[in-house]
PDB file with one MODEL, atoms N, CA, C and O in Angstrom:
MODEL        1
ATOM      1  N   UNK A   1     103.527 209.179 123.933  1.00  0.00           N
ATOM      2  CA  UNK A   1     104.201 208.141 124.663  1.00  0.00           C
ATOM      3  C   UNK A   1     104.113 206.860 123.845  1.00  0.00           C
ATOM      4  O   UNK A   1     103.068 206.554 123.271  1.00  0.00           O
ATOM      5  N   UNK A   2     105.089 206.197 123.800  1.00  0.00           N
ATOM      6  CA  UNK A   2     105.389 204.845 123.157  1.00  0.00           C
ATOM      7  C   UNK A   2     105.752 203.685 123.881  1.00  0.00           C
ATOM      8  O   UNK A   2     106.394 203.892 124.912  1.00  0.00           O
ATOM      9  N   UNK A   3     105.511 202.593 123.605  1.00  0.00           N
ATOM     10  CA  UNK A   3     105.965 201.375 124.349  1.00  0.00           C
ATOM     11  C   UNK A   3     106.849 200.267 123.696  1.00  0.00           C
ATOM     12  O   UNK A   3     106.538 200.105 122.516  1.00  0.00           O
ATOM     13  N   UNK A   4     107.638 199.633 124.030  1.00  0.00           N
ATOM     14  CA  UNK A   4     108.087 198.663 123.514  1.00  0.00           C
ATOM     15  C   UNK A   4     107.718 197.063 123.639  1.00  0.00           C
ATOM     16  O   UNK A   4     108.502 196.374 124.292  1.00  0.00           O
ATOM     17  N   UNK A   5     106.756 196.541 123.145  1.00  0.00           N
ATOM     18  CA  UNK A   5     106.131 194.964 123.586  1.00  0.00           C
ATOM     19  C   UNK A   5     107.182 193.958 123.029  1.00  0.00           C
ATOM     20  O   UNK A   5     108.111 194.199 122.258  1.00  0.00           O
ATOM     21  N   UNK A   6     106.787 192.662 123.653  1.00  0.00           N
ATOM     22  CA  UNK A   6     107.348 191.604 122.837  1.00  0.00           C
ATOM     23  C   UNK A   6     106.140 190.774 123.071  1.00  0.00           C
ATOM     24  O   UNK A   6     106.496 189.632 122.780  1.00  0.00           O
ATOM     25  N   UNK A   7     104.628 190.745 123.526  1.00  0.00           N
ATOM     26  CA  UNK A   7     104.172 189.587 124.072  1.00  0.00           C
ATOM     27  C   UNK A   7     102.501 190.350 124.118  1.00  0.00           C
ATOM     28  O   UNK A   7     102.255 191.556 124.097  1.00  0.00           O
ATOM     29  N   UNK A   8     101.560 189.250 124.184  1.00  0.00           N
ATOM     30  CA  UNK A   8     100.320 189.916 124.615  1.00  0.00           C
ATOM     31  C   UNK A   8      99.853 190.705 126.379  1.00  0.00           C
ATOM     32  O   UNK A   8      99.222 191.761 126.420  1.00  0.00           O
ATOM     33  N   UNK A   9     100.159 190.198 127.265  1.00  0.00           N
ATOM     34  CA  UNK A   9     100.585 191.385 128.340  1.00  0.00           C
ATOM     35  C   UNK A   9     100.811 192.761 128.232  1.00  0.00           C
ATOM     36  O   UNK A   9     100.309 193.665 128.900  1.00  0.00           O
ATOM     37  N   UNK A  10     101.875 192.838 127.031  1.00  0.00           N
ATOM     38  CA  UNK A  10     103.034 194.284 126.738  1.00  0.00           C
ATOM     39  C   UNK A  10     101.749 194.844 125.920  1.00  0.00           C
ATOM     40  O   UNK A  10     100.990 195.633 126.482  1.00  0.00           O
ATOM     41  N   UNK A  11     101.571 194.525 124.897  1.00  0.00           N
ATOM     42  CA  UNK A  11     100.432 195.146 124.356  1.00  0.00           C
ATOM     43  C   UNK A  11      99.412 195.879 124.940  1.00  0.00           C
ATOM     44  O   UNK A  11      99.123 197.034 124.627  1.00  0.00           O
ATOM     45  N   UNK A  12      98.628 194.917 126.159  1.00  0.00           N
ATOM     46  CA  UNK A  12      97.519 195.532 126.547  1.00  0.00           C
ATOM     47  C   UNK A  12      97.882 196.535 127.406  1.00  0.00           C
ATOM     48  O   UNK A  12      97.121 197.503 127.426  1.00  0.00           O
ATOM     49  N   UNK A  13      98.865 196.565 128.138  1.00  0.00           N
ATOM     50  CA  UNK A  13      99.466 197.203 128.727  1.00  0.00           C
ATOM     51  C   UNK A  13      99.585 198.468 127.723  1.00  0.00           C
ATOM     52  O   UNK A  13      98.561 199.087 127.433  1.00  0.00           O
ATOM     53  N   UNK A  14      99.914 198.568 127.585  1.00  0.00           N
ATOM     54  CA  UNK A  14     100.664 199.760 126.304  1.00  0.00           C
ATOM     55  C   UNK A  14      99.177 200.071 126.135  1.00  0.00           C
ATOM     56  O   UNK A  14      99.119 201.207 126.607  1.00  0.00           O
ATOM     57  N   UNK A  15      98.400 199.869 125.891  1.00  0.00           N
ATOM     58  CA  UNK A  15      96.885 200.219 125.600  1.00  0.00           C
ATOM     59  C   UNK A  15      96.295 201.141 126.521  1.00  0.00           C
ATOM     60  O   UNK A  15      95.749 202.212 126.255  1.00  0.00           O
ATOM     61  N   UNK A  16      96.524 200.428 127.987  1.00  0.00           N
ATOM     62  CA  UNK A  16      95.975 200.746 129.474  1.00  0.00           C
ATOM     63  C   UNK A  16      96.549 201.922 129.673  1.00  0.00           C
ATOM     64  O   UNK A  16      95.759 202.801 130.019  1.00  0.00           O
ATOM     65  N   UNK A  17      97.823 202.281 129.557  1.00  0.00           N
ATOM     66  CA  UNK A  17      98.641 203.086 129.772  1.00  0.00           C
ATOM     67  C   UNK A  17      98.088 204.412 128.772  1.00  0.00           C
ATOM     68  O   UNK A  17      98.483 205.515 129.148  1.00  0.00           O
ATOM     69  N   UNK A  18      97.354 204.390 127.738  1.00  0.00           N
ATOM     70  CA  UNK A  18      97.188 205.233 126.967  1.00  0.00           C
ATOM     71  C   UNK A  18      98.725 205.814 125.772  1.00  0.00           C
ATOM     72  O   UNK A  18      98.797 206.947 125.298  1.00  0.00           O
ATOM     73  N   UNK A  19      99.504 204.979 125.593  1.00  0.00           N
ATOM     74  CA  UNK A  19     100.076 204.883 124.676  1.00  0.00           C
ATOM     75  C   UNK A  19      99.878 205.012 123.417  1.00  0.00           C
ATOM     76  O   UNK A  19      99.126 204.215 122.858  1.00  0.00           O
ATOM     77  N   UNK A  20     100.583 206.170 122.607  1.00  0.00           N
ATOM     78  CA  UNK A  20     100.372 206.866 121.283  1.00  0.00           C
ATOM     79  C   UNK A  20     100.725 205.626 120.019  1.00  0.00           C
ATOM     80  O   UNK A  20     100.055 205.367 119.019  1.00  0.00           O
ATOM     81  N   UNK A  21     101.613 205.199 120.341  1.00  0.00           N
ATOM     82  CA  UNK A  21     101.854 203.302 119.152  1.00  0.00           C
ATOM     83  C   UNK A  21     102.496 202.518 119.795  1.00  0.00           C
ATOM     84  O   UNK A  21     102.881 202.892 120.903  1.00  0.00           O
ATOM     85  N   UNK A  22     102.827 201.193 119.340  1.00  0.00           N
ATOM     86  CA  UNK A  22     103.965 200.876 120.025  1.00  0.00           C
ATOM     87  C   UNK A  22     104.947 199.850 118.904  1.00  0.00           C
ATOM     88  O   UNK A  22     104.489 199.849 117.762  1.00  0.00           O
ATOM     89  N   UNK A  23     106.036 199.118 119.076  1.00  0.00           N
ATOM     90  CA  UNK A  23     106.735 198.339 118.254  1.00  0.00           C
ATOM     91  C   UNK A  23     107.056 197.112 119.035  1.00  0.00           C
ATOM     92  O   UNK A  23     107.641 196.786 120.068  1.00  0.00           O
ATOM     93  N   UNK A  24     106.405 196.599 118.065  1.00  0.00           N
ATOM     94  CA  UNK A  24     106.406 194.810 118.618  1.00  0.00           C
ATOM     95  C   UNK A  24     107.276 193.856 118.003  1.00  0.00           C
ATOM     96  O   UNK A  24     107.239 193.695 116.783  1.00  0.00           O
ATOM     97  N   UNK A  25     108.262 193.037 118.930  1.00  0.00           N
ATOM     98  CA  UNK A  25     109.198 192.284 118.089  1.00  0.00           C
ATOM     99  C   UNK A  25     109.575 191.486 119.249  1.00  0.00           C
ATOM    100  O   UNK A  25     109.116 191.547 120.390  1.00  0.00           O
ATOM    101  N   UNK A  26     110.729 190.523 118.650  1.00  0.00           N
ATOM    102  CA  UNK A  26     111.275 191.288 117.346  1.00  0.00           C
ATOM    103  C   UNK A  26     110.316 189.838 116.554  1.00  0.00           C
ATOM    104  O   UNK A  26     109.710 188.875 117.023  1.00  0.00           O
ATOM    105  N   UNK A  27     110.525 190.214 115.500  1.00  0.00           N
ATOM    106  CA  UNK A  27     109.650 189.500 113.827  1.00  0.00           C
ATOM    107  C   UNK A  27     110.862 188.495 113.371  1.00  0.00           C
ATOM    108  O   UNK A  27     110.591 187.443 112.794  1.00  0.00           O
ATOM    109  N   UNK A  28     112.082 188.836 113.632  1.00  0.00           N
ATOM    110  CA  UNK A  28     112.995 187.822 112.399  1.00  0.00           C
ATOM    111  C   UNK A  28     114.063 188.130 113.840  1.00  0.00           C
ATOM    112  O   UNK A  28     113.924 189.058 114.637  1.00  0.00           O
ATOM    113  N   UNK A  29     115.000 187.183 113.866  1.00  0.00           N
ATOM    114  CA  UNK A  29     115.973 186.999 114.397  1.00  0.00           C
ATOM    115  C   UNK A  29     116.945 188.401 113.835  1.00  0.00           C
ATOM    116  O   UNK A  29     117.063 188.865 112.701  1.00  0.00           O
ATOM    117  N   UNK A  30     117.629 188.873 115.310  1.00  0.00           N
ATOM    118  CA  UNK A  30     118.788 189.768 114.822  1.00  0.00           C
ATOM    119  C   UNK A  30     119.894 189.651 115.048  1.00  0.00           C
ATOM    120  O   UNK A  30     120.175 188.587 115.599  1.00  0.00           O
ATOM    121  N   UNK A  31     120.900 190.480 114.807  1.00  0.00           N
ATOM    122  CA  UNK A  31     122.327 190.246 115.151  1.00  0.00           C
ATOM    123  C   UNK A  31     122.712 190.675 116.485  1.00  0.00           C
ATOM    124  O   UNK A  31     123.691 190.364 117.164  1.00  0.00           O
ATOM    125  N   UNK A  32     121.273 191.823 116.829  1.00  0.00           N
ATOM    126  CA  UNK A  32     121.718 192.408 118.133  1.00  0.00           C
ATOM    127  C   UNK A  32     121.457 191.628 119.399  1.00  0.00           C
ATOM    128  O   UNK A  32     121.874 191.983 120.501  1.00  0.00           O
ATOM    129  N   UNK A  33     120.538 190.235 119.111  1.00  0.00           N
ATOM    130  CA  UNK A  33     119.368 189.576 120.176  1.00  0.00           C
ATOM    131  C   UNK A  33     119.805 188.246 119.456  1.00  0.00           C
ATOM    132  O   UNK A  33     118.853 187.624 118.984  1.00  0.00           O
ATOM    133  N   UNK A  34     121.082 187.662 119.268  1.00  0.00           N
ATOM    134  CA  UNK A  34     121.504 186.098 118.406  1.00  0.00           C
ATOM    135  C   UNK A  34     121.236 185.265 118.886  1.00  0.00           C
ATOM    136  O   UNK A  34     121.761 185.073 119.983  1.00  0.00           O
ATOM    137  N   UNK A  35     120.044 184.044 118.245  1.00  0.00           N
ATOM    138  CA  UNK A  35     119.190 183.138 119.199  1.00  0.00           C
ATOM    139  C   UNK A  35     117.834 183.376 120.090  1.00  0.00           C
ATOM    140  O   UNK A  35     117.162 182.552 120.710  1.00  0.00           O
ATOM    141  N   UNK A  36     117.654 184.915 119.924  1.00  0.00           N
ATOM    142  CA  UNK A  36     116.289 185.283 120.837  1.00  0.00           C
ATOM    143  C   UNK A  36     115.155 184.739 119.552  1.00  0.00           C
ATOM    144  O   UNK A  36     115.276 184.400 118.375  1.00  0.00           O
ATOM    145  N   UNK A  37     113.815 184.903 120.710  1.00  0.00           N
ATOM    146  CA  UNK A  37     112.968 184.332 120.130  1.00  0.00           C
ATOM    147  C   UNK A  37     112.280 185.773 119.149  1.00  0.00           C
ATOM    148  O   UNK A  37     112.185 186.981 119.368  1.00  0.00           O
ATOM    149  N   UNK A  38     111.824 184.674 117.778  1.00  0.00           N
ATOM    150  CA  UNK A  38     111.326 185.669 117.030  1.00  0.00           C
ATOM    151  C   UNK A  38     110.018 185.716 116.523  1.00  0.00           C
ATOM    152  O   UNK A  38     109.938 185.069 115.479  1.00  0.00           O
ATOM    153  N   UNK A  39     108.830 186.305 116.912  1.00  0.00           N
ATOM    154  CA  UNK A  39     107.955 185.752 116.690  1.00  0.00           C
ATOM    155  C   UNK A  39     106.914 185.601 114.981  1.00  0.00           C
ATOM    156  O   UNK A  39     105.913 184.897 114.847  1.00  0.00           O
ATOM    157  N   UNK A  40     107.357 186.214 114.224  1.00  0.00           N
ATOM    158  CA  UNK A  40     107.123 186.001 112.511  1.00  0.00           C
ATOM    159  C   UNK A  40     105.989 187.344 112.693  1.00  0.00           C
ATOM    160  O   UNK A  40     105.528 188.153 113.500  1.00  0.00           O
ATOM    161  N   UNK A  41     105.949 186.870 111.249  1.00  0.00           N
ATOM    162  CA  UNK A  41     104.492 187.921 111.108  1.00  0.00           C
ATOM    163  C   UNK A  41     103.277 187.721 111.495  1.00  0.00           C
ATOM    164  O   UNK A  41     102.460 188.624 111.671  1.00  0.00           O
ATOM    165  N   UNK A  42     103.071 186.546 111.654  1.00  0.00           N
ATOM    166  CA  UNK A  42     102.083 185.304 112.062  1.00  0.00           C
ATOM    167  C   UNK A  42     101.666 185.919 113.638  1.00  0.00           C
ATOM    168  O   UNK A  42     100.780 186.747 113.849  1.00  0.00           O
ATOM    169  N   UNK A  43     102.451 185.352 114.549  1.00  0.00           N
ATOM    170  CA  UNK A  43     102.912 186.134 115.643  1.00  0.00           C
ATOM    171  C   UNK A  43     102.253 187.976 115.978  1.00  0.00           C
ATOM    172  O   UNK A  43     101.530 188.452 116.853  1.00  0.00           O
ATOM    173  N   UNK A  44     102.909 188.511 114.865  1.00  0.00           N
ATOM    174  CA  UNK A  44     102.388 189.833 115.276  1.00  0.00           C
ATOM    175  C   UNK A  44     100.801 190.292 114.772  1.00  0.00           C
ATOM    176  O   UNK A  44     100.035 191.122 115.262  1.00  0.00           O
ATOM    177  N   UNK A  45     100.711 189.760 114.071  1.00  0.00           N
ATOM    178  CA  UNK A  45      99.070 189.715 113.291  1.00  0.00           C
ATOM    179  C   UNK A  45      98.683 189.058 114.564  1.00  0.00           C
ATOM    180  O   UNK A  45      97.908 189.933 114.951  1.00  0.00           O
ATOM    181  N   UNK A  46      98.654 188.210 115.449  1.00  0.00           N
ATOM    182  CA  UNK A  46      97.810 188.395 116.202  1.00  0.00           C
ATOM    183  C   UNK A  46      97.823 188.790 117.547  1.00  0.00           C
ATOM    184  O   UNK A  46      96.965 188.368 118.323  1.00  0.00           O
ATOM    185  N   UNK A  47      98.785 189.623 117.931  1.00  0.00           N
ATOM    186  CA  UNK A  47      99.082 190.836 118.993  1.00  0.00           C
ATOM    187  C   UNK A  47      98.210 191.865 118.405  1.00  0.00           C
ATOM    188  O   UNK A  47      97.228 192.325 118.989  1.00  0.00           O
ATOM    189  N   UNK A  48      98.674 192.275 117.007  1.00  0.00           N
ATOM    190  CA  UNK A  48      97.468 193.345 116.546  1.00  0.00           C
ATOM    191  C   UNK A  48      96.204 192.739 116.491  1.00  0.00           C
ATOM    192  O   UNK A  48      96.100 192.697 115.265  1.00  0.00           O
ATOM    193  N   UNK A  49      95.360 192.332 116.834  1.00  0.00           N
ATOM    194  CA  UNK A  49      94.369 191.830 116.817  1.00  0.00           C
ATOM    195  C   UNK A  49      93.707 192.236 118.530  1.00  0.00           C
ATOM    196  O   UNK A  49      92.650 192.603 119.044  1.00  0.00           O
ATOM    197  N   UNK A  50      94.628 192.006 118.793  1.00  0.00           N
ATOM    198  CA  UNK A  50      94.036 192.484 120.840  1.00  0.00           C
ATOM    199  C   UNK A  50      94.130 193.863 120.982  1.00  0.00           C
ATOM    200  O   UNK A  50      93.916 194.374 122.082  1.00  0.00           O
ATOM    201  N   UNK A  51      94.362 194.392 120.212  1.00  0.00           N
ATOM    202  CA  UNK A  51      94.557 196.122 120.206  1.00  0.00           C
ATOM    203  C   UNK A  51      94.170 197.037 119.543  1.00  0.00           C
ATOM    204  O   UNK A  51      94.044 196.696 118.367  1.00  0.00           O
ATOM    205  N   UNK A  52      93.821 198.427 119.799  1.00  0.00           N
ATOM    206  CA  UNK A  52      93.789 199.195 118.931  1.00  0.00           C
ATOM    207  C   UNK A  52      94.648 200.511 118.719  1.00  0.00           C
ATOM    208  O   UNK A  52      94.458 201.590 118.157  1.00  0.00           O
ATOM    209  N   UNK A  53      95.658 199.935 119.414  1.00  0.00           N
ATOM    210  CA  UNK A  53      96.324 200.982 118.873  1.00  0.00           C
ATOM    211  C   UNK A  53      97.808 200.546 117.819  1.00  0.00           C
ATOM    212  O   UNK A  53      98.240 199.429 117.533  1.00  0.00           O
ATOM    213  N   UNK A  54      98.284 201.833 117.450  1.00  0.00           N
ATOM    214  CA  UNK A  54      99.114 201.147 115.985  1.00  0.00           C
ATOM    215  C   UNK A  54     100.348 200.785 116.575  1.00  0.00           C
ATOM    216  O   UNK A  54     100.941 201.287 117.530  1.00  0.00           O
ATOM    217  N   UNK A  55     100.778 199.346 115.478  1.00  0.00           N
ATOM    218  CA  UNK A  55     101.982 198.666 115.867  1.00  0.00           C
ATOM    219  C   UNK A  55     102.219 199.109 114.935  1.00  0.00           C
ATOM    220  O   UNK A  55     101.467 199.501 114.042  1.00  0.00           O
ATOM    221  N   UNK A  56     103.909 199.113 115.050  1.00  0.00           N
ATOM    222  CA  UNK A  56     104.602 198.888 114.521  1.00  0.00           C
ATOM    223  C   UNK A  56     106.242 197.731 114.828  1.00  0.00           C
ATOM    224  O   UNK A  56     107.067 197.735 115.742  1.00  0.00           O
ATOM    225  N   UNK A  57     106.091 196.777 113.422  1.00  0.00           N
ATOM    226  CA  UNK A  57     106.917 195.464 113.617  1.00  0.00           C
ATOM    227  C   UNK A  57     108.641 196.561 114.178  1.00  0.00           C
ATOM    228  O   UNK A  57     108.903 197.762 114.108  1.00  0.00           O
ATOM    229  N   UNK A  58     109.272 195.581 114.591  1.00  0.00           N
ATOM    230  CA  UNK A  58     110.612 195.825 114.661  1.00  0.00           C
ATOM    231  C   UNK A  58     111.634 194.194 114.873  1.00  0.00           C
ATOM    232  O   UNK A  58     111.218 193.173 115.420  1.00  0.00           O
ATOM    233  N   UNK A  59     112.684 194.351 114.402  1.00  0.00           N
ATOM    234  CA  UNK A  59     113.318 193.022 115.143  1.00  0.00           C
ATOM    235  C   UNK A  59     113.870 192.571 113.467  1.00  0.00           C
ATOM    236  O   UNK A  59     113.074 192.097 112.656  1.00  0.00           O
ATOM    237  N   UNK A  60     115.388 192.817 113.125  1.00  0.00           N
ATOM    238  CA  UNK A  60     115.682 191.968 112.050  1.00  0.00           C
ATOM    239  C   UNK A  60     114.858 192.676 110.710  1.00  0.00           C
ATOM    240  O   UNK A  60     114.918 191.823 109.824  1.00  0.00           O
ATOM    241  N   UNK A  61     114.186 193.763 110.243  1.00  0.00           N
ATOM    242  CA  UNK A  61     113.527 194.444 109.551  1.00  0.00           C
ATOM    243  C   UNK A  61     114.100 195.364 108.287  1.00  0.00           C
ATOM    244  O   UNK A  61     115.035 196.014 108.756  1.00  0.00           O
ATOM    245  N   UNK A  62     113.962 195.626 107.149  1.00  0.00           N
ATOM    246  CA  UNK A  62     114.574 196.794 106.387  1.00  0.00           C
ATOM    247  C   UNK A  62     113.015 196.941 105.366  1.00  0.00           C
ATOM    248  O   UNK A  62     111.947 196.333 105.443  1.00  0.00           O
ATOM    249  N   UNK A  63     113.434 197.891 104.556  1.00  0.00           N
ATOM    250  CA  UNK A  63     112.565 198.271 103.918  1.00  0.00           C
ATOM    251  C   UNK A  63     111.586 197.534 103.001  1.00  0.00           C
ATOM    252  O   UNK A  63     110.407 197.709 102.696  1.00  0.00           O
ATOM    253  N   UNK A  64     112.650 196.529 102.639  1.00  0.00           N
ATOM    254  CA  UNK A  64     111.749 195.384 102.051  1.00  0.00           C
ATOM    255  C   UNK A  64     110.550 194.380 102.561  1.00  0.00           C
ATOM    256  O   UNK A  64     110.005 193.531 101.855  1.00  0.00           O
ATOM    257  N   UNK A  65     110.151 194.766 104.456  1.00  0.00           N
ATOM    258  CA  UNK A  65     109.546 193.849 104.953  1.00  0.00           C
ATOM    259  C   UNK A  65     108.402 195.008 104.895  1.00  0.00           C
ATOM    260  O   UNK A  65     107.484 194.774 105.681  1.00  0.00           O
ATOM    261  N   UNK A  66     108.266 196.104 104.203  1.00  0.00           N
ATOM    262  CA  UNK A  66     107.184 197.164 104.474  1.00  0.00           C
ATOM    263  C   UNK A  66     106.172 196.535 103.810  1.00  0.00           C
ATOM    264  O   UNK A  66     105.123 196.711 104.428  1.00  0.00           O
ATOM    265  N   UNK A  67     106.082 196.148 103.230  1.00  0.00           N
ATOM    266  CA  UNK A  67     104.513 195.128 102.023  1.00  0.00           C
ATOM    267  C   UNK A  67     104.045 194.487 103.278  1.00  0.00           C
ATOM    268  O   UNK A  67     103.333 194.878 104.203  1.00  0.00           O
ATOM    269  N   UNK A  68     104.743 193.248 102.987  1.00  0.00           N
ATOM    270  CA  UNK A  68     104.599 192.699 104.506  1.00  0.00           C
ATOM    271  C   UNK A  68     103.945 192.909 105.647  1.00  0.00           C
ATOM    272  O   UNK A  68     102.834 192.458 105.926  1.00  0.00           O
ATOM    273  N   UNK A  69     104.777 193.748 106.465  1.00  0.00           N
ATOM    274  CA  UNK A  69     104.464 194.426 107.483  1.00  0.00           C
ATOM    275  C   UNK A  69     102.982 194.613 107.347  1.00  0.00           C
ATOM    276  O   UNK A  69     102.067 193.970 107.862  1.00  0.00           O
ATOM    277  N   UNK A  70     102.958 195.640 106.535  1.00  0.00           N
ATOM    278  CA  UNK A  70     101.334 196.530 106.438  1.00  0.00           C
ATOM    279  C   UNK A  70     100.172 195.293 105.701  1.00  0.00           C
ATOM    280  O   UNK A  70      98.983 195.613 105.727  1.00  0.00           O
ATOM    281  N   UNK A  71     100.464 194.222 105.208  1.00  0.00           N
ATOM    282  CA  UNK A  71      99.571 193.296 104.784  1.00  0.00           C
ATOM    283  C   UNK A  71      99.247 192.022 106.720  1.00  0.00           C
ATOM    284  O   UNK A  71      98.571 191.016 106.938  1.00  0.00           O
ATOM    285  N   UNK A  72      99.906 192.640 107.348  1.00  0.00           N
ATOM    286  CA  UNK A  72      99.499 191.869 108.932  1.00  0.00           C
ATOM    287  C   UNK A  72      99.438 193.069 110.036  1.00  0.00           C
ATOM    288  O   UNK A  72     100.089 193.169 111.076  1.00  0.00           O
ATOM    289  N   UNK A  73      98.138 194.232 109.317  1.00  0.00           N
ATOM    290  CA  UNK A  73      98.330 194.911 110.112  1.00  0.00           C
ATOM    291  C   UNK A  73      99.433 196.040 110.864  1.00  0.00           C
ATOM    292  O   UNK A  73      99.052 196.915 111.641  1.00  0.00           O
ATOM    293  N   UNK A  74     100.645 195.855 110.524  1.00  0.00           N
ATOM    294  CA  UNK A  74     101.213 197.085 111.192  1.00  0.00           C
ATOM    295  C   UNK A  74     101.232 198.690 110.525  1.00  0.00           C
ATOM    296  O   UNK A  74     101.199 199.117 109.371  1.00  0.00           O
ATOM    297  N   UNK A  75     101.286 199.181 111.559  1.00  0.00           N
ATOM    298  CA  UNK A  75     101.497 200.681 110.507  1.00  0.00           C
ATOM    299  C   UNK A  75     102.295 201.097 109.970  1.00  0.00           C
ATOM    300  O   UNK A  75     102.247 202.151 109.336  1.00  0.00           O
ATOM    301  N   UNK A  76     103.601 200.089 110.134  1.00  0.00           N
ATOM    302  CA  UNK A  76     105.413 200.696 109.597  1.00  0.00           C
ATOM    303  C   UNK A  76     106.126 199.575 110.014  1.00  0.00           C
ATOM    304  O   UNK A  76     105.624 198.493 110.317  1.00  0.00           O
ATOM    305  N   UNK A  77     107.246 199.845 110.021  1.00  0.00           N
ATOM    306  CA  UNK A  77     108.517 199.051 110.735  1.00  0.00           C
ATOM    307  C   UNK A  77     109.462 199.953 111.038  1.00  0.00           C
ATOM    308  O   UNK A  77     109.820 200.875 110.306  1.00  0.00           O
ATOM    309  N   UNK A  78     110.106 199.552 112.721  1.00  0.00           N
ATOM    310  CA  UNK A  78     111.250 200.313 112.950  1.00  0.00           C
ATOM    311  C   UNK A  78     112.482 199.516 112.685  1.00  0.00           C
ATOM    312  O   UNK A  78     112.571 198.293 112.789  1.00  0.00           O
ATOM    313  N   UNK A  79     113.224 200.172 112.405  1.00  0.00           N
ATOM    314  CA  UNK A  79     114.475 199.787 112.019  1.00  0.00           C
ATOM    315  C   UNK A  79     115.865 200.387 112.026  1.00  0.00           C
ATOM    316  O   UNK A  79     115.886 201.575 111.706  1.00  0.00           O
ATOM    317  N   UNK A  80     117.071 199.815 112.329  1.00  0.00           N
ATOM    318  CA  UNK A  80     118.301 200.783 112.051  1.00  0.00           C
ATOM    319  C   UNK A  80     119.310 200.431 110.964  1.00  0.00           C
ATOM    320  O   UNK A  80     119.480 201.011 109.892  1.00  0.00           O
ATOM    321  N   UNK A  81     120.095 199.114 111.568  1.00  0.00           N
ATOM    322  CA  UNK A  81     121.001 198.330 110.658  1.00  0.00           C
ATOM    323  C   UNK A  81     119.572 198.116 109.187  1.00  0.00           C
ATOM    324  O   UNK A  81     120.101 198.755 108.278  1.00  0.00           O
ATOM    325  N   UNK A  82     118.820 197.826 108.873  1.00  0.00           N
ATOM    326  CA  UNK A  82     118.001 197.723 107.810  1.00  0.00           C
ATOM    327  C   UNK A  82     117.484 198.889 106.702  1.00  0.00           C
ATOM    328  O   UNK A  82     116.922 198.714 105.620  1.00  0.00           O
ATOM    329  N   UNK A  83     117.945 200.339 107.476  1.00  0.00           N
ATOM    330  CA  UNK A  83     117.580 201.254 106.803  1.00  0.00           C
ATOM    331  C   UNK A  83     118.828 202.543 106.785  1.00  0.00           C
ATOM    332  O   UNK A  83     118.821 203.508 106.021  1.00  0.00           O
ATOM    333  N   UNK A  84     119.948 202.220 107.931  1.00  0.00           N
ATOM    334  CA  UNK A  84     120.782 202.948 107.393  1.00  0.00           C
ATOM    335  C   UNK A  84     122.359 202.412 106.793  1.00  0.00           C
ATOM    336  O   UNK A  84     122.652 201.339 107.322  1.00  0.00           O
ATOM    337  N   UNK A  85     123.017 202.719 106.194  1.00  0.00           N
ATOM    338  CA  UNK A  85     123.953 202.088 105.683  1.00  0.00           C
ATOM    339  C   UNK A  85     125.200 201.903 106.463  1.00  0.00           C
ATOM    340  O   UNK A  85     125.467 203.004 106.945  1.00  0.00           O
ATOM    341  N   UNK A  86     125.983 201.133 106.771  1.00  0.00           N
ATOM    342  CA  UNK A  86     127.221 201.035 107.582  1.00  0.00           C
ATOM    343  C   UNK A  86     128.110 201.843 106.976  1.00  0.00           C
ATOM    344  O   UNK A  86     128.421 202.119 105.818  1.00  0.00           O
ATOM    345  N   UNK A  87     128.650 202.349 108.765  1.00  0.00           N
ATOM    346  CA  UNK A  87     129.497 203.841 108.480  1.00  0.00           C
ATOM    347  C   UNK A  87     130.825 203.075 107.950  1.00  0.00           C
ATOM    348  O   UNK A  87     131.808 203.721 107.589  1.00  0.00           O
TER     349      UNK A  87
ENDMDL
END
């Protein structure tokens, strides 16, 4: 089972629940969420910090934010528009 957070609540929650990982975002502004709030890496480094179980970033993401990502704690990044190519 997986969860989707945006916030420290969602997290612990997702914890309580016994949740297998979850993906926390979004990290960078997207095209799908224009103007939502984004909380950086900054941000998610310290959601992972209240938890132990594995995040993973999502939100505005491609392969190039994987260094990144895994240098603030996450275990990956999810992604779509960032990792597959327009049909």
């Amino acid at each position: 089972m997986a969860a989707s957070c945006h916030d420290s609540g969602d997290v612990r929650a997702a914890q309580s629940l016994g949740c297998d990982f979850a993906v926390v975002g979004s990290i960078k502004q997207t095209p799908s969420h224009p103007g939502g709030p984004a909380m950086g890496w900054a941000g998610f480094a310290a959601l992972r910090e209240e938890v132990s179980l594995p995040l993973y970033g999502i939100g505005g993401l491609s392969i190039d934010d994987i260094p990144q990502a895994r240098a603030h704690g996450a275990q990956g990044i999810a992604a779509i528009r960032g990792l597959w190519a327009p049909a």
